[in-house]
DSSP file (Angstrom, degrees, kcal/mol; ACC not computed):
  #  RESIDUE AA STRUCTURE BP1 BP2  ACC     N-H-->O    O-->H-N    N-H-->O    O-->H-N    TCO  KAPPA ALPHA  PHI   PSI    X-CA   Y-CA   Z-CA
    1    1 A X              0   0    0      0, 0.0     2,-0.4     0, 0.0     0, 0.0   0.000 360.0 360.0 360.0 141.9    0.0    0.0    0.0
    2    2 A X    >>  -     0   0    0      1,-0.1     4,-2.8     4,-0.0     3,-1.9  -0.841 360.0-113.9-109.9 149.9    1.4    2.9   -1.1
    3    3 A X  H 3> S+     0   0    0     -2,-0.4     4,-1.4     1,-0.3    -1,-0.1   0.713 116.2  48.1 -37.0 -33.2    1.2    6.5    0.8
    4    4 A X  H 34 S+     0   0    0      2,-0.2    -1,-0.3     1,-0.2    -2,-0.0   0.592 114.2  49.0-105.1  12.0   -0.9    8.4   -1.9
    5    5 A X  H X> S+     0   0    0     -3,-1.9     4,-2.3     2,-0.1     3,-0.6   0.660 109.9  50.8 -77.6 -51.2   -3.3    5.2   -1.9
    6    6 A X  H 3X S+     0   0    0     -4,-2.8     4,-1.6     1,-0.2     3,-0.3   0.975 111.6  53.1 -69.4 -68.5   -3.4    5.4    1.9
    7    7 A X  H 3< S+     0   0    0     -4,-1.4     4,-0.3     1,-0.2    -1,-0.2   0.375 105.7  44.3 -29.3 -11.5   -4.2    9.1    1.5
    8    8 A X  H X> S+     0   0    0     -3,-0.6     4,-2.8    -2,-0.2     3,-0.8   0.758 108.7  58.1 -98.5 -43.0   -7.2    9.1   -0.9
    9    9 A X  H 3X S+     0   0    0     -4,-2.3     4,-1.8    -3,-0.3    -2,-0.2   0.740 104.2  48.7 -35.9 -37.1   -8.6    6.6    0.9
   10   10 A X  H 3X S+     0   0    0     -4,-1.6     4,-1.7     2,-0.2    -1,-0.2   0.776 119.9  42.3 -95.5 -42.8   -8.4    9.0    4.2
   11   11 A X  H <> S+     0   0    0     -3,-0.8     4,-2.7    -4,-0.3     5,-0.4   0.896 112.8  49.2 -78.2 -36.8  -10.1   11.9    1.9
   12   12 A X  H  X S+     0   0    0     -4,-2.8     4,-2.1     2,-0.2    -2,-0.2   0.954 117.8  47.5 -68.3 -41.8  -12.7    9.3    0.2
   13   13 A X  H  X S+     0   0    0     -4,-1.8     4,-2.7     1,-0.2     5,-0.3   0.965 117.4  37.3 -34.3 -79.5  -13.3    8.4    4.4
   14   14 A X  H  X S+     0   0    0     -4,-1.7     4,-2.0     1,-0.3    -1,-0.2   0.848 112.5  61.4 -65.5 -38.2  -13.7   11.9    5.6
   15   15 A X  H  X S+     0   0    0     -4,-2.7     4,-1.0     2,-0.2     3,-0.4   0.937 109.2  41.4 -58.0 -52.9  -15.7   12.7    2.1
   16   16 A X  H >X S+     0   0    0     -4,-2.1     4,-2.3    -5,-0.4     3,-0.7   0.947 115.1  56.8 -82.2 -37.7  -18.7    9.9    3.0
   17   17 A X  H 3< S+     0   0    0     -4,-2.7     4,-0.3     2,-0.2    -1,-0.2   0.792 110.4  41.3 -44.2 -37.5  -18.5   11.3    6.9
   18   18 A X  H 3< S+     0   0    0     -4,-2.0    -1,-0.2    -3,-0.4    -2,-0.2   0.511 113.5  52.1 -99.9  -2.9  -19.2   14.5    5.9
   19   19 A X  H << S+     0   0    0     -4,-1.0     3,-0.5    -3,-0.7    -2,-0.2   0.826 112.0  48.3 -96.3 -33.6  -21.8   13.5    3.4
   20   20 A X  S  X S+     0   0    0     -4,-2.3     4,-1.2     1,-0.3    -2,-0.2   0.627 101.9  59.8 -76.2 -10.9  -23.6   11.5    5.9
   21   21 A X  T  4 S+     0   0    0     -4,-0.3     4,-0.3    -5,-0.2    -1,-0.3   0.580 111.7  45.7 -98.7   9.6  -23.6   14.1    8.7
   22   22 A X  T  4 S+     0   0    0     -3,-0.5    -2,-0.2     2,-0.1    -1,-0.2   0.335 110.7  46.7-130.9  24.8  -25.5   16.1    6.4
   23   23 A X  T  4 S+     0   0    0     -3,-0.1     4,-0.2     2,-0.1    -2,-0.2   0.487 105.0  63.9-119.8 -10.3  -27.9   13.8    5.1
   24   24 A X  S >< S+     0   0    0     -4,-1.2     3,-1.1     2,-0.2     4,-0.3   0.990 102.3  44.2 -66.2 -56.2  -28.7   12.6    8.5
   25   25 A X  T 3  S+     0   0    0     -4,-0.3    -1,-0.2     1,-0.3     3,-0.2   0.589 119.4  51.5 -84.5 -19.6  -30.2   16.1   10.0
   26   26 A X  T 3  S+     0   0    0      1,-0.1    -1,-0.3     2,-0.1    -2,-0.2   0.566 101.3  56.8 -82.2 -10.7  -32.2   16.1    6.2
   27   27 A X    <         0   0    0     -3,-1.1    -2,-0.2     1,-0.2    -1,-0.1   0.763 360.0 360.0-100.0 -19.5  -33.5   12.6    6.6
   28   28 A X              0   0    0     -4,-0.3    -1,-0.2    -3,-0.2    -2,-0.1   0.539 360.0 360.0 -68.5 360.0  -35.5   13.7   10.2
């Protein structure tokens, strides 16, 4: 695993976190 592998991964992570905390408070 290479560093700029581990690193998109860590954006793609943080990307779907930040898409779910603002489809959670829409979904009420």
């Amino acid at each position: 695993m290479t560093t700029a592998h581990q690193g998109h991964q860590g954006k793609l992570m943080l990307r779907i976190a930040v898409t779910k905390q603002l489809i959670m408070p829409m979904k009420r």
